[in-house]
C-alpha positions as CSV (number, residue, x, y, z in Angstrom):
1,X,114.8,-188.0,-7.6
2,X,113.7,-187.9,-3.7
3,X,109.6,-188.2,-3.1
4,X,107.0,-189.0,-0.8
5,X,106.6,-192.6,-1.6
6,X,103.1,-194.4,0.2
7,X,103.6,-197.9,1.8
8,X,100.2,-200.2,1.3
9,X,101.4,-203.2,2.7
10,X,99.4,-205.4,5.5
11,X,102.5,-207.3,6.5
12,X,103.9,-204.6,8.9
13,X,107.6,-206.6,8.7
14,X,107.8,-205.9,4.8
15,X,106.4,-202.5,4.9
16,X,109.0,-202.1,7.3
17,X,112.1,-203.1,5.6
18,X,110.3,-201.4,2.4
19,X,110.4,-197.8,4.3
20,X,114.3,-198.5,4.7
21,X,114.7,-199.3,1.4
22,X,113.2,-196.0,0.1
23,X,114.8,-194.0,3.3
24,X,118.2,-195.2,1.4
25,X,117.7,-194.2,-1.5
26,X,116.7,-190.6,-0.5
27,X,112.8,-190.7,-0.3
28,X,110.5,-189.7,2.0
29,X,108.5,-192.7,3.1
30,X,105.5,-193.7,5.3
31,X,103.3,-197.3,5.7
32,X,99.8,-198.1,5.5
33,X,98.3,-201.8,6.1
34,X,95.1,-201.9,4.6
35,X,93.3,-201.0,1.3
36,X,90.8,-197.7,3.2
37,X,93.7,-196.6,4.7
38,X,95.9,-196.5,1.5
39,X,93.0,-194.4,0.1
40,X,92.8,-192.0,2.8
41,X,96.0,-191.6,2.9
42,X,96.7,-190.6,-1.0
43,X,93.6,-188.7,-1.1
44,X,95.0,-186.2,2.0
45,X,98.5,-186.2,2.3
46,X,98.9,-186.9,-2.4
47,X,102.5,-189.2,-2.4
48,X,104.4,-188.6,-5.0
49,X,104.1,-192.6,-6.3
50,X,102.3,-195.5,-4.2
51,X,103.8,-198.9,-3.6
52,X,100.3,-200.7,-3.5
53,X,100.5,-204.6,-2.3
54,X,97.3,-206.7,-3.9
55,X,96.5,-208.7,-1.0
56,X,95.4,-206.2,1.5
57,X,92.1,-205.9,4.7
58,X,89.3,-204.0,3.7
59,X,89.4,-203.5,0.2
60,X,92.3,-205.5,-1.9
61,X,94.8,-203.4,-4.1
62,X,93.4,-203.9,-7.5
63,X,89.6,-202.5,-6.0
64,X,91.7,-200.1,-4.2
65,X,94.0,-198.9,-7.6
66,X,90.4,-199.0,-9.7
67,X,89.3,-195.9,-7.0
68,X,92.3,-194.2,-7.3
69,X,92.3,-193.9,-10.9
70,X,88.9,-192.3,-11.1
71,X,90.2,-189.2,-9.1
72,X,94.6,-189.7,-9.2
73,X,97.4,-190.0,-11.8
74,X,99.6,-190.6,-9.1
75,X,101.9,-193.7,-10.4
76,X,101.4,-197.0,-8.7
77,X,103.3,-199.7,-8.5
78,X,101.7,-202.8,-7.2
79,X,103.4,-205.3,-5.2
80,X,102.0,-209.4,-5.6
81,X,103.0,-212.7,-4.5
82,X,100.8,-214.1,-7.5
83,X,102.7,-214.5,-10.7
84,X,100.3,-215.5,-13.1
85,X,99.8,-213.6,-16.7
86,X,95.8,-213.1,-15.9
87,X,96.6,-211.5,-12.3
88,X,99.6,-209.5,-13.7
89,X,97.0,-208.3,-16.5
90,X,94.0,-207.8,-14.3
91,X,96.5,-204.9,-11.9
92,X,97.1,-203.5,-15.2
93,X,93.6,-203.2,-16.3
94,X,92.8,-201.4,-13.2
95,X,95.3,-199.0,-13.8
96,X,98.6,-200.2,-12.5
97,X,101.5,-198.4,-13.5
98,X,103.9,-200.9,-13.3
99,X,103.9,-204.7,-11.7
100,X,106.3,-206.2,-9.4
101,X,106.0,-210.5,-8.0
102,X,107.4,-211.0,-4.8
103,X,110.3,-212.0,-4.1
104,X,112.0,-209.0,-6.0
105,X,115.6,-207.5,-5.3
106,X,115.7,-204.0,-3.8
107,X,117.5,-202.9,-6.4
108,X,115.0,-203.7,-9.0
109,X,112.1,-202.1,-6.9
110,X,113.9,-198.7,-6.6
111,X,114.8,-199.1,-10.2
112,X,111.5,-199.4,-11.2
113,X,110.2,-196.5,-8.5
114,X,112.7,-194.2,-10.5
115,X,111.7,-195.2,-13.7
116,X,108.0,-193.6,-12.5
117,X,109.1,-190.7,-11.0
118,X,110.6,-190.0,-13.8
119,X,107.8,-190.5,-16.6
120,X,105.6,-188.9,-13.5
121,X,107.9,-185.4,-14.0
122,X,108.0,-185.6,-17.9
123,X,104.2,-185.5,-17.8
124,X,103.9,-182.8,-15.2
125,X,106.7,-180.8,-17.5
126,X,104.3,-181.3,-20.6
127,X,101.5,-180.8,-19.4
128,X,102.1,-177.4,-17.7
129,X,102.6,-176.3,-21.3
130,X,99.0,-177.0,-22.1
131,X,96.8,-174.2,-22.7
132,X,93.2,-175.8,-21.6
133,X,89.9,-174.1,-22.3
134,X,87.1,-175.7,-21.4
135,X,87.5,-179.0,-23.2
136,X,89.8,-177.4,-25.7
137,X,93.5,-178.6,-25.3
138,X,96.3,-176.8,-27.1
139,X,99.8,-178.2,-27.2
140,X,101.7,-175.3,-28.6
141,X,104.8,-177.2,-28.4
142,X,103.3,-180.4,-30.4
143,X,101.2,-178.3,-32.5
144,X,98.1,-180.8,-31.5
145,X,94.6,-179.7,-30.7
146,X,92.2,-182.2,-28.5
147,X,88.6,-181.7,-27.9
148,X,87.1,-183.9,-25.0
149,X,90.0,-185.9,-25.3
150,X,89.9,-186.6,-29.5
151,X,92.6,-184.9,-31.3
152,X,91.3,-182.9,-34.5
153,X,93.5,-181.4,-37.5
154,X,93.8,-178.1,-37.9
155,X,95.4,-176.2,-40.7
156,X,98.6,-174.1,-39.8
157,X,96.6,-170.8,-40.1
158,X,93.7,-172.7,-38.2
159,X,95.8,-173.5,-34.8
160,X,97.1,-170.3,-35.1
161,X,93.7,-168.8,-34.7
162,X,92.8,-171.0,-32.1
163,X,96.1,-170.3,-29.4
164,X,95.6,-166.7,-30.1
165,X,92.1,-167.0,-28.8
166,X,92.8,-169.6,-26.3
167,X,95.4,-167.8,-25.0
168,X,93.1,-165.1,-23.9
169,X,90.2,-166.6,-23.3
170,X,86.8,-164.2,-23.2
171,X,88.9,-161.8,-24.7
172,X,87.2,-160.4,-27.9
173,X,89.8,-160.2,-30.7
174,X,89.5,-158.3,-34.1
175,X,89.8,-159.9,-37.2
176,X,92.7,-158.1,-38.0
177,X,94.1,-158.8,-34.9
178,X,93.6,-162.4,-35.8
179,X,95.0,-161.9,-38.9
180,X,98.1,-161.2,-37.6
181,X,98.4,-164.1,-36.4
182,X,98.2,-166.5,-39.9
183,X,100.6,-166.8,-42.7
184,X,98.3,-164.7,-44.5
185,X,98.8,-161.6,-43.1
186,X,102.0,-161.0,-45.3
187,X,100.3,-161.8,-48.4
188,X,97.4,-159.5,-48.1
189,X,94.6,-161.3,-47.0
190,X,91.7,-160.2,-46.5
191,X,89.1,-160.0,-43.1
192,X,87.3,-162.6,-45.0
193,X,89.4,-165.3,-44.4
194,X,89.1,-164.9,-41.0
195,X,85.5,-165.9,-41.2
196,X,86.6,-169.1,-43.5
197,X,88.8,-170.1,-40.8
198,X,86.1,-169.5,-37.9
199,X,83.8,-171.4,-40.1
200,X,86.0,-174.4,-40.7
201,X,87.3,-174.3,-36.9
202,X,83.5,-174.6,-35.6
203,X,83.2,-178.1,-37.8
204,X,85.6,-179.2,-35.5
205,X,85.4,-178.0,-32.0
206,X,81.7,-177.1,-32.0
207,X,79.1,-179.7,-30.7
208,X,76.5,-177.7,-33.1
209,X,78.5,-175.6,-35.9
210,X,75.2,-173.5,-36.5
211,X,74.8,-172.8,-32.9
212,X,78.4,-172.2,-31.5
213,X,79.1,-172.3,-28.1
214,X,82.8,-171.9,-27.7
215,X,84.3,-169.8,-30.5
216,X,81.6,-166.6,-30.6
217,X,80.8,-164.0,-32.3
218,X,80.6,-160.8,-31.1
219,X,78.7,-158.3,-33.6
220,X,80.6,-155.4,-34.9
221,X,83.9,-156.5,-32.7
222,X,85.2,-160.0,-33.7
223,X,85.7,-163.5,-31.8
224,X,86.1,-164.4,-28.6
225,X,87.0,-168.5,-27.2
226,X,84.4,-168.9,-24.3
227,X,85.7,-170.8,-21.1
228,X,82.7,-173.2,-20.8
229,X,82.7,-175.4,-17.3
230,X,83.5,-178.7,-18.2
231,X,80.9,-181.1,-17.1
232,X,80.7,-182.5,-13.8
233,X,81.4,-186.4,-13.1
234,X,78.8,-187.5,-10.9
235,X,79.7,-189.7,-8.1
């Protein structure tokens, strides 16, 4: 799987032979040699995975990892000469993908480096599947439902419901158009259970059940799912 793989790496001689490493094995490659740099870098040109050394100028790799990971899931690997189980820990903590000590084989490095890619691709694959609304997220696939991150259970008529309206967010649906959408319909339910399961959805997505802010009402029509802006992360 070729990619844009970012060199952090303040001894230029081993970014050097690193960049022919990844050259050989089909990837496009380039070298930073200190910790702003590697930020710069991944913030404006976005590598596809970054090979992040600890000891670098400027800011060190586990500071510089910790920054990335409040704005990136790009995978990192980091690089160390220190092989202790608290430092190996610590990289993780920050966010560290994966953890290679110095002196590694090449072989094992790009063996690792593909072993990212490819998680990296099966969690781009998955999530373009998501339906997102505001902080509503449907996996249709995995039949799961998260709200700000926690995952609630819904019943089968229940998710149902909530993809429909997800699906079309702002769009006002009718309760028997809703209706169509649960097991129910074939055994002649009535609009009333489509208020039950509005109810019971609002227990679980709502913030305050009596005063609903995502699922609506709209008098006389039906429901709509409201596409609220999800709140801004200051700093």
């Amino acid at each position: 799987m070729a990619a844009h793989v970012l060199v952090a790496e303040d001894d230029r001689h081993h970014a050097e032979i690193l960049l022919r490493y990844l050259e050989s094995d089909g990837h496009r490659a380039s070298a930073v040699h200190d910790g702003r740099a590697a930020l710069e870098h991944v913030r404006r040109l976005r590598p596809d995975l970054l090979l992040l050394d600890v000891m670098l100028p400027g800011l060190d790799g586990l500071d510089v990892c910790r920054r990335i990971r409040q704005e990136s899931d790009i995978p990192v690997l980091m690089l160390t000469a220190r092989a202790g189980e608290d430092d190996l820990l610590l990289g993780l903590e920050q966010g560290a993908d994966d953890y290679l000590t110095k002196p590694y084989s090449p072989r094992e490095l790009l063996a690792r480096i593909r072993t990212l890619l490819r998680r990296a691709a099966r969690g781009a694959d998955h999530d373009a599947g998501l339906i997102r609304v505001g902080p509503i997220v449907i996996d249709p696939v995995r039949h799961v439902v998260e709200v700000g991150g926690a995952p609630i259970e819904c019943t089968p008529d229940e998710f149902a419901i909530l993809a429909a309206l997800a699906g079309q967010p702002e769009r006002v649906f009718s309760r028997a158009q809703l209706l169509r959408q649960t097991s129910g319909y074939d055994r002649d339910s009535t609009d009333r259970a489509i208020d039950t399961h509005v109810m019971n959805l609002r227990r679980k997505i709502e913030p305050n059940p009596r005063r609903p802010a995502h699922l609506v009402t709209v008098y006389g029509v039906g429901y709509k799912l409201v596409d609220l802006p999800r709140p801004r992360r200051d700093g």
